[in-house]
C-alpha positions in Angstrom: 187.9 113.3 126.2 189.3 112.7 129.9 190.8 109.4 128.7 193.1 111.6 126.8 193.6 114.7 128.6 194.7 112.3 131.8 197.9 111.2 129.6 198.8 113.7 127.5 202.6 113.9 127.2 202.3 117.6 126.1 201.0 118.9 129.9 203.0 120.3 131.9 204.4 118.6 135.0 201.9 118.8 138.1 202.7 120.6 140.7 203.1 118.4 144.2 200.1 118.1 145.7 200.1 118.8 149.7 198.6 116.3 152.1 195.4 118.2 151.9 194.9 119.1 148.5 195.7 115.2 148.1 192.9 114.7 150.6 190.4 116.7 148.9 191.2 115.3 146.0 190.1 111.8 147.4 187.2 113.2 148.4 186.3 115.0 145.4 187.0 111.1 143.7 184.7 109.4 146.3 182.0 111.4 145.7 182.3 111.4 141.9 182.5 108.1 142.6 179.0 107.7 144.6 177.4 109.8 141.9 178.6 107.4 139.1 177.7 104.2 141.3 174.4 106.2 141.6 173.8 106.7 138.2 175.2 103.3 136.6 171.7 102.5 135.7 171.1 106.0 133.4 171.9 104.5 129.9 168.9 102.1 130.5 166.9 103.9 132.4 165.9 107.3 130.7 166.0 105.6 127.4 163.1 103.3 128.5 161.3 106.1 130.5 161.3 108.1 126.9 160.3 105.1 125.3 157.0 104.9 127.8 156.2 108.6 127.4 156.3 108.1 123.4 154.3 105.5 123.3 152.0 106.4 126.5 151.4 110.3 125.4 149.4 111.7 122.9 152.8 113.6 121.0 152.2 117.6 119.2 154.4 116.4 116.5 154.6 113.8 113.7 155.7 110.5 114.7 159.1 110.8 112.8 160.2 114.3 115.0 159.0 111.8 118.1 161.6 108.6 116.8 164.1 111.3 116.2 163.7 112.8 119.9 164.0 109.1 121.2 166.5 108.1 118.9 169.0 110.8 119.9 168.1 110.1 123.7 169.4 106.5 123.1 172.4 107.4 121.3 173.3 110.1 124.1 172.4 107.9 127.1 174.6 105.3 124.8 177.5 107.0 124.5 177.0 108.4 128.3 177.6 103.8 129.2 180.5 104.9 127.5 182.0 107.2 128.8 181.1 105.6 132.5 183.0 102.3 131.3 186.1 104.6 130.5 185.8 105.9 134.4 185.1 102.6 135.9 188.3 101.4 134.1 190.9 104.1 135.4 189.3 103.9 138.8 189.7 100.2 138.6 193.8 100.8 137.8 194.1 103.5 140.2 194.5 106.6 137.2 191.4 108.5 138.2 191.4 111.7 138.7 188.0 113.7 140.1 189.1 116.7 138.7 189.3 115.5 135.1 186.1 113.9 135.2 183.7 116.2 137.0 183.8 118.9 134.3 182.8 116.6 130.9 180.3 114.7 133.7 178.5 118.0 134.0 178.9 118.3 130.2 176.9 115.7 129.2 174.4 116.1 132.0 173.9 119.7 130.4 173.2 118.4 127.2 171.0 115.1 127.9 168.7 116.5 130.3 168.3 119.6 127.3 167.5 116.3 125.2 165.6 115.4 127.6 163.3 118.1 128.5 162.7 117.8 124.6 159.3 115.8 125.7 157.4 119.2 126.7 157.6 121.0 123.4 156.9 117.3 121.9 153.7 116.1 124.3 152.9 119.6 125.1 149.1 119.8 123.9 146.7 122.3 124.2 143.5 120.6 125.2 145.9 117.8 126.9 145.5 119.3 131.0 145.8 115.7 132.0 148.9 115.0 130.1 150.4 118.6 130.6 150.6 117.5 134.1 151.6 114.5 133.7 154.5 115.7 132.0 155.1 118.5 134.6 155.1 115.9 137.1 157.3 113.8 135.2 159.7 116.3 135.6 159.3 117.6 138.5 160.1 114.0 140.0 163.1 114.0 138.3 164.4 116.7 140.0 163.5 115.6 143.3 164.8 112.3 142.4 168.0 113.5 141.2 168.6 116.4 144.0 168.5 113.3 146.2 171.0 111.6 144.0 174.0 113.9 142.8 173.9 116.3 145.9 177.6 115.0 146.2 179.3 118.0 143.6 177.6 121.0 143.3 178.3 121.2 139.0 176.8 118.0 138.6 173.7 118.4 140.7 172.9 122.2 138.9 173.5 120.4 135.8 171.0 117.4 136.6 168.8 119.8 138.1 168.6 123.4 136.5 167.7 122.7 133.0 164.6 120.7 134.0 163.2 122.6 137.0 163.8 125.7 134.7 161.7 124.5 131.8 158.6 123.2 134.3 159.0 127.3 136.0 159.2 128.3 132.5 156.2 126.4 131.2 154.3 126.8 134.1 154.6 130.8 133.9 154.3 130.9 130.1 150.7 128.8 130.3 149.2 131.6 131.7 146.9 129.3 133.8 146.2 130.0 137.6 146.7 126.7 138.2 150.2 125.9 136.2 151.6 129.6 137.3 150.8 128.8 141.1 152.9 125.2 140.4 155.7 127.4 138.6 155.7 130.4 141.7 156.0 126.9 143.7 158.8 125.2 142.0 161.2 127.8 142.7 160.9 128.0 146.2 160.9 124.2 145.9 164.1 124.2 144.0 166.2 126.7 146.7 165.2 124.4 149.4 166.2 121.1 147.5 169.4 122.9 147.1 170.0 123.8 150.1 168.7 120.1 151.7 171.7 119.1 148.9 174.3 121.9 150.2 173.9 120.4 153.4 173.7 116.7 152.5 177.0 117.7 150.3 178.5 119.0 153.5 177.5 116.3 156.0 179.3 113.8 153.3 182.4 115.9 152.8 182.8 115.6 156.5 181.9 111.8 156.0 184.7 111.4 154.1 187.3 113.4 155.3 186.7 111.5 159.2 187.0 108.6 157.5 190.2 109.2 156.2 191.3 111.2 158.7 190.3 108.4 161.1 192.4 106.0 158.8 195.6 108.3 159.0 195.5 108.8 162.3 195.4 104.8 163.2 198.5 104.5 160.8 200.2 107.3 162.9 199.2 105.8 166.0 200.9 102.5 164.8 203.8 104.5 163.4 204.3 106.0 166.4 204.2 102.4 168.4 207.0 101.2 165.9 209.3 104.2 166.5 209.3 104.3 170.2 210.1 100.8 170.2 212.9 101.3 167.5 214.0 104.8 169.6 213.8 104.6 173.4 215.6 107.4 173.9 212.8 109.1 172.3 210.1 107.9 174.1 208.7 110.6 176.1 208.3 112.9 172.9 206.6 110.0 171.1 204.6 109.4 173.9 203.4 113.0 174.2 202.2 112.6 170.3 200.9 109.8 170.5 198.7 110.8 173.2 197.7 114.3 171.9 197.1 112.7 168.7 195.1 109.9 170.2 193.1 112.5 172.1 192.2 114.0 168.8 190.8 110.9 167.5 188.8 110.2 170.0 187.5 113.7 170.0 186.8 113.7 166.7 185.1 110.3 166.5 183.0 110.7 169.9 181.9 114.1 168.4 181.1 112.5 164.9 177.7 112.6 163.4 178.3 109.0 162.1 178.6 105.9 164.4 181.9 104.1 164.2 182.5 100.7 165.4 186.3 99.3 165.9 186.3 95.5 165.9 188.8 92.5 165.7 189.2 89.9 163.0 185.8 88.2 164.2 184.0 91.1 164.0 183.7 91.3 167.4 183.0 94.9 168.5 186.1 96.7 170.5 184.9 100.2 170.6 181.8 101.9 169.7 181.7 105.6 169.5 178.8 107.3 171.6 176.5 108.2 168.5 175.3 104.9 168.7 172.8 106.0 170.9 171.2 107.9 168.0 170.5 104.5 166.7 168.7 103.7 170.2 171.9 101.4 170.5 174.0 101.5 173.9 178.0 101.6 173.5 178.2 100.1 176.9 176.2 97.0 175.6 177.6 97.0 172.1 181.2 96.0 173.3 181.7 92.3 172.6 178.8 91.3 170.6 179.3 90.4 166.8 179.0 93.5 164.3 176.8 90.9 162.3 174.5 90.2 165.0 172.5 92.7 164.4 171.2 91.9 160.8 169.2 89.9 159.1 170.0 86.7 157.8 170.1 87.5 154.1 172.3 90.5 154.2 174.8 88.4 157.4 174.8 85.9 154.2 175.6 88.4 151.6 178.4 89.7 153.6 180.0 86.5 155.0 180.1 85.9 150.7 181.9 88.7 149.8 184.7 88.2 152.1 184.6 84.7 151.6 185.2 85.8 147.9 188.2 87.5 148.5 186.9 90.8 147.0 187.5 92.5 150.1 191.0 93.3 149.5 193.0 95.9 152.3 193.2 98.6 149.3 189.5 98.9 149.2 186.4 99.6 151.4 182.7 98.3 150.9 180.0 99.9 151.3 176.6 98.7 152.2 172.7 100.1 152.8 171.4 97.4 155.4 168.0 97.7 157.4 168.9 97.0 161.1 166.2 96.7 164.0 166.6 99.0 167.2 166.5 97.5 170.4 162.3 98.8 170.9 161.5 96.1 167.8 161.9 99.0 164.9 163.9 98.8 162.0 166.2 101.8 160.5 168.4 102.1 157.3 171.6 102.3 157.6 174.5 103.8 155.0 177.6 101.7 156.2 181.3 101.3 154.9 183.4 98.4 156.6 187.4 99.7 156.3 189.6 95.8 156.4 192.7 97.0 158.6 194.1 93.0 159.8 197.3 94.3 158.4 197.5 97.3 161.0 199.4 96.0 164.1 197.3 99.0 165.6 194.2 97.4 164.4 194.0 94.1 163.5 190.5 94.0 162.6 187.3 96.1 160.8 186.5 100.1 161.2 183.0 100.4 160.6 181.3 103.9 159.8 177.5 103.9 160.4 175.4 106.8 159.7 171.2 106.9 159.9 169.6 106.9 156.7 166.6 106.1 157.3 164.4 109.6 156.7 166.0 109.7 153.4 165.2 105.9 152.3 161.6 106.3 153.5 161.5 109.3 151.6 162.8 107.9 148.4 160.9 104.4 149.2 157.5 106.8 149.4 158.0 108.7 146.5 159.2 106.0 144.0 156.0 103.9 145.2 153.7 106.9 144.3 155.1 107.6 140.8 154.9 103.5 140.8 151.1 103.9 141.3 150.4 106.8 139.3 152.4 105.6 136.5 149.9 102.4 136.5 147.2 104.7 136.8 148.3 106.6 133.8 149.0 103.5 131.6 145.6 102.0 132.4 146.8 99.0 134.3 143.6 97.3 136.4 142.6 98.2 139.8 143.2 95.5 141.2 147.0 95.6 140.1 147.4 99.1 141.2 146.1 98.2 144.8 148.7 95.0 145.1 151.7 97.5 143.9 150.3 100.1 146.7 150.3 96.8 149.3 154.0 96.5 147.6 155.0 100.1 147.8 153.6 100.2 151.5 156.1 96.8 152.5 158.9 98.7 151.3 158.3 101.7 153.1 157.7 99.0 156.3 160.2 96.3 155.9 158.5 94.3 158.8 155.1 94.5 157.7 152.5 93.0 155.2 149.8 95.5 153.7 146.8 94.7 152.5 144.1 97.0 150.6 140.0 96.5 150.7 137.1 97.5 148.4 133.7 98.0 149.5 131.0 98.3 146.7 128.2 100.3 147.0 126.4 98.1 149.9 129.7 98.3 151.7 129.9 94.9 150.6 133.8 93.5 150.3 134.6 93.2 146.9 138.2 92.9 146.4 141.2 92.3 149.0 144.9 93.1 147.3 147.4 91.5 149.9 150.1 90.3 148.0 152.4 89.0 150.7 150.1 87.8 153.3 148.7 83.9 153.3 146.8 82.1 150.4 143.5 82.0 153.1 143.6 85.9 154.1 140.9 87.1 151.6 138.6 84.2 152.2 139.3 84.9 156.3 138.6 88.2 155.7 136.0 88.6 153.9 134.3 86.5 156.4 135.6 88.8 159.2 133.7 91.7 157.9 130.5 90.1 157.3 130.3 89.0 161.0 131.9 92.9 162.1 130.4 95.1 159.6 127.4 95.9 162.0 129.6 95.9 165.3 131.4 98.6 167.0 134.8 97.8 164.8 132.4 97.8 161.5 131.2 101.5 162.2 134.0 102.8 163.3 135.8 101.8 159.7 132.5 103.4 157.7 132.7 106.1 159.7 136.0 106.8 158.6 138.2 106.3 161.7 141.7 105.2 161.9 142.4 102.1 164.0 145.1 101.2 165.5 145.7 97.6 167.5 149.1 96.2 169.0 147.1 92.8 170.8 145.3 90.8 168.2 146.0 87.6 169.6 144.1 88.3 173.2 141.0 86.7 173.3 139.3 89.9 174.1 139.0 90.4 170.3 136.7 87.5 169.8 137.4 83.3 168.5 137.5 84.4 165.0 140.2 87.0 165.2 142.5 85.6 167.7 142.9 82.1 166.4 143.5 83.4 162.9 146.4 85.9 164.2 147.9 83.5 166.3 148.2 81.4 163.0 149.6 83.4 160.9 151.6 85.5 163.5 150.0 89.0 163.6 150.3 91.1 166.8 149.4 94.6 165.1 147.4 96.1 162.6 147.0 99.8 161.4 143.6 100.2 159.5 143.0 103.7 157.9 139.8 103.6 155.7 140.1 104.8 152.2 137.1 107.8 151.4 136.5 108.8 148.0 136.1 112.6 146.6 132.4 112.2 148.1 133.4 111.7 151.8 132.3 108.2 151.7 134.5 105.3 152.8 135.0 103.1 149.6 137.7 100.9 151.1 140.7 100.5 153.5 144.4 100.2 154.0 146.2 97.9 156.2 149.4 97.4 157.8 149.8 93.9 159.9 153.2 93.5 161.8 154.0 90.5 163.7 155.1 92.8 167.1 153.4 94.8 169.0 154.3 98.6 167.1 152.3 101.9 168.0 152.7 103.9 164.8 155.1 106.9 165.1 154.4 110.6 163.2 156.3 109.1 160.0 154.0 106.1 159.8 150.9 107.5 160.7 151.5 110.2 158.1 152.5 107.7 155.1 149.4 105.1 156.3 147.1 108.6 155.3 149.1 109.1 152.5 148.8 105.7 151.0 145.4 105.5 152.0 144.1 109.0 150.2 146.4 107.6 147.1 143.8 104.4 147.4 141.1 106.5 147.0 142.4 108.2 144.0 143.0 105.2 142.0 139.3 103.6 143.0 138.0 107.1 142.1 139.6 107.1 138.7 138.6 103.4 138.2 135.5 103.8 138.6 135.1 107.2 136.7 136.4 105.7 134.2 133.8 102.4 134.1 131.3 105.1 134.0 132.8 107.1 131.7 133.2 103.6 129.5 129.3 102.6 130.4 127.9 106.1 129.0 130.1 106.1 126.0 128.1 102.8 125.4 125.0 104.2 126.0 125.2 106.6 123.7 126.4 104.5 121.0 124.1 102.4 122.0 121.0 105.5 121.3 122.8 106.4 118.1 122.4 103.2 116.9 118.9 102.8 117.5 118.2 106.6 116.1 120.0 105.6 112.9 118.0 102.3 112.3 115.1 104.3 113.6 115.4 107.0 110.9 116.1 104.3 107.8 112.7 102.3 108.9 110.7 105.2 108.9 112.3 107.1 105.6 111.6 104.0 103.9 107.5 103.9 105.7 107.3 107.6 103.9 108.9 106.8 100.6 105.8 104.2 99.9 102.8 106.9 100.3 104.7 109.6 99.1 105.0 107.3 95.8 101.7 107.2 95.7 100.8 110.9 95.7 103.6 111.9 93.1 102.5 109.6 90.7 98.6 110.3 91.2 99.7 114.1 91.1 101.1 112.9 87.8 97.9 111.1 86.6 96.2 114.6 87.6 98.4 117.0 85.7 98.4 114.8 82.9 94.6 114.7 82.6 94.7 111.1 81.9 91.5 110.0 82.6 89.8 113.5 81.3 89.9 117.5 82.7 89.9 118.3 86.4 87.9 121.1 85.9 88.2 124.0 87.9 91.7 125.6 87.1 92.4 126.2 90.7 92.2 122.6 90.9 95.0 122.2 88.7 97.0 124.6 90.4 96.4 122.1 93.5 97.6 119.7 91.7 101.3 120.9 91.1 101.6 122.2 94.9 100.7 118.6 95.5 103.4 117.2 93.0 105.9 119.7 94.2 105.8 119.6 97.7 105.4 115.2 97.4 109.1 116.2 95.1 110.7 118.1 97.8 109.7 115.9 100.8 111.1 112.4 98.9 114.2 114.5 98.5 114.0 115.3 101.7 113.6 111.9 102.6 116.1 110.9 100.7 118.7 112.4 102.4 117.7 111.5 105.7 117.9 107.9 104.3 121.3 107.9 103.1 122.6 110.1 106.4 120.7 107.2 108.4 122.6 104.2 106.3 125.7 105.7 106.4 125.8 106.6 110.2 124.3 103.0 110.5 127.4 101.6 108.8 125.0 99.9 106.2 125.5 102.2 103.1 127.5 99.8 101.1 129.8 101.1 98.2 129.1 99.2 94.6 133.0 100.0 93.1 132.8 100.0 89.0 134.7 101.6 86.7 132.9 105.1 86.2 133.4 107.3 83.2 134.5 110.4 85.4 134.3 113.2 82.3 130.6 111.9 81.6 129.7 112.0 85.4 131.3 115.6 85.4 129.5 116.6 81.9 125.9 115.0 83.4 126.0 116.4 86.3 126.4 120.5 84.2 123.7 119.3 82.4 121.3 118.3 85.2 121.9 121.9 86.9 121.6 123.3 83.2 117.8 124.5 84.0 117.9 125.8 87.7 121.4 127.9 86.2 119.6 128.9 83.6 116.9 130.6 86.2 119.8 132.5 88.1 121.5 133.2 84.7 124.5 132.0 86.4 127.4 130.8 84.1 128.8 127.0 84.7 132.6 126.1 83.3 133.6 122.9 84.0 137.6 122.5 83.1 139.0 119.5 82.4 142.6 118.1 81.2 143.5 117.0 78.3 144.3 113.4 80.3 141.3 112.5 82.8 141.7 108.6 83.8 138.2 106.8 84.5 137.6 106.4 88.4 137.0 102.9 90.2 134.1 104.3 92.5 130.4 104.2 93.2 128.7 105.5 90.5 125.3 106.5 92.3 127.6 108.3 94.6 129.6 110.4 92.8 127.0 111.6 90.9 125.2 112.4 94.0 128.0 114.2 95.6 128.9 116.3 92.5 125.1 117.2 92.4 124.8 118.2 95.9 127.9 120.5 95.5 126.8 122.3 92.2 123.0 122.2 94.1 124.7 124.4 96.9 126.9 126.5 94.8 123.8 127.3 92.5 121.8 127.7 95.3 123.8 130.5 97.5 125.2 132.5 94.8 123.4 135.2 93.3 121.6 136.1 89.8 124.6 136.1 87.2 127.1 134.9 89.2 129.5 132.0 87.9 130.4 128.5 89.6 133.4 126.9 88.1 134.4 123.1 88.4 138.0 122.1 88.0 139.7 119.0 88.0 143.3 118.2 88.3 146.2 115.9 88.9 148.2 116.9 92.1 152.1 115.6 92.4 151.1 113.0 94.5 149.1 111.3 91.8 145.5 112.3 94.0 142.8 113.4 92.0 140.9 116.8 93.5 137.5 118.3 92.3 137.1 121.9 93.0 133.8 123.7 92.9 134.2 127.1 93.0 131.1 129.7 93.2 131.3 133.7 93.6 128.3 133.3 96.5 127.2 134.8 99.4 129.7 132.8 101.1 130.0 130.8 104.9 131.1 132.3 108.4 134.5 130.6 109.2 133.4 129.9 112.8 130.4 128.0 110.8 132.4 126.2 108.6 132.3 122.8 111.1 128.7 123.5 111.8 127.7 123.4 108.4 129.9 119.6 107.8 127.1 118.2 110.3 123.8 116.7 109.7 121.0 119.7 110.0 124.1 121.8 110.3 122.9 125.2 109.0 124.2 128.7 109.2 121.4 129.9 110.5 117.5 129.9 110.3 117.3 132.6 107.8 119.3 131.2 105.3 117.6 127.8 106.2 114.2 129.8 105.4 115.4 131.6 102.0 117.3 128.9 100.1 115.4 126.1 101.8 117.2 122.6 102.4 117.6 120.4 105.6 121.4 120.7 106.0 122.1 117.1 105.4 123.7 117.7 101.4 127.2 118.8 102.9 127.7 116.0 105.4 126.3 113.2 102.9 128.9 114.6 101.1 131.7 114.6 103.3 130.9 111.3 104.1 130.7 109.5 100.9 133.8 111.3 100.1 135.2 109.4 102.9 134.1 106.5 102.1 136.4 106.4 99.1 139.1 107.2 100.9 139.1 111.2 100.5 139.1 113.7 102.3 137.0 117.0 101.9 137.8 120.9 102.6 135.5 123.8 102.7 137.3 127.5 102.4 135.1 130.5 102.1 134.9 134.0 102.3 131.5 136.4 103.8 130.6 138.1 100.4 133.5 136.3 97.8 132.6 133.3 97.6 133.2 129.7 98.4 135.6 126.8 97.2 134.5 122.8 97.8 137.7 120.7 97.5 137.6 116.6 96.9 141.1 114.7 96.8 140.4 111.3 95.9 143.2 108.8 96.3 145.6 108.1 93.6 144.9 104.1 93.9 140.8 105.0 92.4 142.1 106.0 89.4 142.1 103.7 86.2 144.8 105.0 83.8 144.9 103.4 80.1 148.5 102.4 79.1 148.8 104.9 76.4 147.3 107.9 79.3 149.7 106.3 82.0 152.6 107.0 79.1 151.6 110.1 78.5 151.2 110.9 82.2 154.7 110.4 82.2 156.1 111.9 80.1 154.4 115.3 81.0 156.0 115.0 84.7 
């Protein structure tokens, strides 16, 4: 561990280091030290990100390889806190060393994102294209994310990076789908250009650094060299020469600088500002003599003013700070600063400020941590409503000065809904009334038309009573309205920005107000698919219902004349009431009684199909005999057998417990199995029915036949109501295809489950498992149950 290695008494002495090599080294440390600042949040964060995949995603595994996958994310991310605490503690005393750090750092990187990536062989599903991408996209802004984070030390950013873009490439090429390899072919390109944006991000703060301490040696030389020609007069012309070569390289190094650096006095009071102020639309003539702390808001010139009036701004250490800051045309930037506390220099006697421009890369981040924001709300099935206020959230981030507000329009282009989280209590109301007065005016058609619009004067009357008063409440001067248009080109909704100045949108805005506003449209089109998807799904539940209830009224309409004509076809055969006569009339007489036979069995069937898919078939449990049901259901098949000369063994143990079941339906389930067996297997064949005790302590019933067998594509077919092979078996062995699914589903009801395995030509094999808790063991069978395991 690093702890150790740093004070081992066994290493060798270290060599010297020179001036440079000690300055590299504190470079190396501050940038180790960013990435760890950077990162302090890990051992929470990816646990509870795992934790929302697991229980957001359908997983490819059993739930116990999932709690392991998490479980050993937790401990790594866990002992990662660790290991951070042991840095944050050397650092704090002064004994850390970059170079014994970066190396296990990269380590564990390697080995937690390999946890990590874990999730893709976990939630990878093959009918999942929703949740394949989601995971892809998981990932994929994790890379991005983290480019953007350790860019600072190149083995740290490949191992944050490389293992995770190399499994989406990976998966996206192995899918073999257009779509997935075309996101693969683009991730690679991707990835070289995200590390080269981080080569030269790693470069530009490198240079950071070394100014910065650079800039700091040279004002102690330039101090030192004040002290020794006042101490050596007689050596004041050569310390005057250095003095001014050396001051001429500072000042060529800071007016050259990327970064902005400010010298002030103990007030704050600005002394010098370098000419890269003017990137920051800032003039260095004008800067001289104003307060460094003018410039911010209130809240950060308060959080400031507290630290030093802490005293945690010591002269060994520098703080760092990520302010917003408004240029002088009314916009506002981010800025990366670091404030250096030199009172104690004579040279000095006050702040060096460094300022660099960070505001592509905080609009960047802002944007895409809002959209994953959004989609991940999308994804977890949060309401619309709440998905349009975190896009108004998302948008005030990305616009620190403005409020953002979202509209939906229904389908008479009727407002509906107005999320506008951080604009007054009356806006919807004012609104709402707003667009029913515009709606058929030039403003009104211009937003259903779909046309961005953009106004910096909302408080001259030119824009009517209604509009001006309002803005001139609240303090609006702009607004930036993009309409939102679904996947059918028609304007559902809008997105607004309002800002209190008068601000023309620049590329950057424009492009992020289209953005958010196309992101709109996505969520209302999901939304809504969804509500229809929802309202169909009740439809047809709603149509399977009826059918079902349909089907049990009418069985039971047939059942009463059908009755009727068995038991006259009885009377007839019977000759009760003296001879029919004609011998063909007899003969009439069984078609009648056979066909009345067959279509109440028919009947039958659909009855019970109908209860049981009309939740209304209720189970009467009793304690059933299950050898006798077995035995009586042989001997019912006994005479159609007999026909087909087919041989019937029924195998049972020595120990069969009774069964608590429905005895109506087992009896009818084990003579619709034997019916089918008899019924597809040939003239002598053989149909055996075995019973048997599994490990478990289940109970499964076998019925095996040697018949003409089942297709195995047909196999699912068959296991639904009418589900035949095909018409010519339907024609010559007859039936309706509801035995099988009766069946399966009585089977169910008792808690079972039920198989089906056959072979074309061999055969095929019915298996029932009925749960262990149905069966009724004696005590001297529950003994002797024992005793045999």
């Amino acid at each position: 561990m690093p702890g150790t290695s740093i004070h081992s008494e066994t290493s060798p002495p270290a060599r010297a280091k020179t001036a440079e090599e000690e300055r590299a080294s504190a470079i190396r440390l501050e940038l180790y030290r960013t990435i760890m600042r950077t990162f302090r949040a890990l051992p929470v964060f990816f646990p509870a990100i795992s934790g929302a995949v697991v229980f957001t995603f359908t997983p490819a595994y059993p739930e116990p390889v999932i709690v392991i996958w998490w479980l050993v994310i937790v401990a790594g991310y866990a002992e990662y806190g660790l290991f951070q605490r042991r840095f944050f503690a050397a650092d704090d005393r002064g004994e850390a060393d970059a170079d014994h750090w970066i190396k296990p750092t990269a380590i564990r990187y390697w080995l937690l994102n390999l946890v990590w990536i874990g999730l893709v062989p976990l939630f990878w599903r093959a009918d999942g294209g929703m949740q394949n991408l989601a995971l892809l996209t998981v990932l994929i802004v994790h890379v991005v994310m983290a480019s953007q984070m350790a860019f600072q030390l190149r083995p740290i950013f490949f191992s944050v990076t490389v293992p995770v873009m190399a499994t989406v490439t990976g998966v996206c090429l192995w899918t073999a789908s257009p779509v997935f390899m075309a996101l693969g072919f683009a991730c690679i390109p991707a990835f070289l250009l995200l590390a080269r944006v981080a080569r030269q991000q790693r470069a530009s703060a490198t240079e950071t650094y070394g100014l910065r301490f650079r800039n700091a040696d040279l004002i102690r030389d330039l101090g030192h060299a004040r002290d020794v020609s006042e101490a050596a007069r007689r050596r004041a012309v050569e310390a005057n020469e250095q003095l001014q070569r050396r001051e001429h390289h500072f000042r060529a190094l800071v007016e050259n600088a990327f970064d902005v650096v400010l010298v002030t006095d103990e007030k704050a009071i600005i002394q010098y500002a370098s000419p890269a102020a003017e990137k920051l639309g800032l003039s260095p003539d004008a800067l001289i003599g104003t307060n460094s702390l003018d410039f911010l808001a209130d809240e950060q010139k308060r959080q400031i003013l507290d630290k030093f009036g802490e005293g945690t701004f010591s002269l060994e250490k520098t703080l760092y700070y990520e302010l917003t800051v408004p240029r002088y045309e009314g916009r506002t930037i981010w800025i990366e600063s670091s404030v250096t506390n030199l009172l104690d220099d004579p040279n000095v006697r006050g702040y060096v400020i460094n300022i660099r421009d960070i505001t592509e890369r905080k609009r960047t981040e802002t944007e895409q941590r809002n959209q994953f924001r959004v989609l991940r709300a999308l994804a977890t099935g949060e309401v619309l409503d709440e998905v349009l206020s975190l896009l108004a959230v998302g948008a005030e981030e990305a616009n620190p000065t403005g409020r953002a507000a979202v509209y939906l329009l229904d389908a008479k282009n009727d407002l509906i809904t107005c999320a506008a989280p951080h604009l007054p209590a009356d806006f919807q109301s004012w609104v709402k009334t707003f667009w029913r007065e515009q709606r058929d005016a030039p403003f009104g058609h211009m937003a259903l038309a779909g046309s961005k619009i953009v106004a910096t004067d909302l408080q001259k009357e030119e824009h009517g009573e209604t509009v001006t008063s309002y803005m001139r409440k609240i303090g609006i001067q702009t607004v930036w309205f993009q309409p939102v248009i679904a996947h059918d080109e028609k304007v559902v909704g809008a997105f607004a920005l309002y800002f209190p100045e008068a601000y023309e949108p620049g590329p950057w805005e424009s492009d992020y107000l289209l953005s958010a506003a196309h992101l709109a449209g996505i969520a209302i089109d999901r939304r809504r698919a969804e509500e229809d998807l929802q309202h169909a799904t009740e439809a047809a539940e709603l149509a399977n219902r009826a059918k079902s209830k349909f089907l049990a009224n009418m069985s039971h309409e047939l059942r009463t004349p059908l009755n009727a004509i068995i038991g006259f076809s009885e009377i007839m055969q019977q000759e009760m009431f003296g001879p029919m006569g004609s011998e063909r009339y007899s003969e009439y007489t069984n078609d009648i009684h056979d066909s009345g036979r067959h279509l109440l069995n028919v009947i039958d069937d659909i009855l019970d199909i109908s209860k049981i898919e009309a939740g209304r078939y209720v189970l009467e449990d009793e304690e059933v005999d299950l050898p006798a049901v077995l035995r009586w259901s042989v001997e019912i098949m006994r005479a159609r057998t007999m026909d087909k000369a087919q041989q019937v063994h029924l195998q049972l143990p020595d120990i069969l417990p009774n069964l608590n079941a429905d005895q109506r339906a087992m009896r009818q389930i084990m003579l619709n199995l034997l019916s089918n067996a008899a019924k597809f297997t040939r003239e002598g064949g053989s149909i055996d029915l075995t019973t048997r005790i599994t490990e478990a302590g289940d109970l499964t019933i076998a019925v095996r036949d040697n018949g003409i067998g089942i297709p195995g594509d047909k196999l699912a077919e068959v296991m639904e109501p009418f589900g035949q092979v095909d018409d010519t078996s339907a024609r010559q062995h007859g039936g309706t295809g509801l035995g099988l699914p009766i069946t399966k589903s009585l089977i169910e009801m008792h808690g079972g489950s039920f198989t089906l395995e056959s072979t074309i030509g061999e055969g095929t094999v019915a298996t029932m498992i009925l749960p262990g808790w149905r069966l009724i063991w004696r005590e001297d069978e529950g003994n002797e149950k024992a005793a045999t395991r």
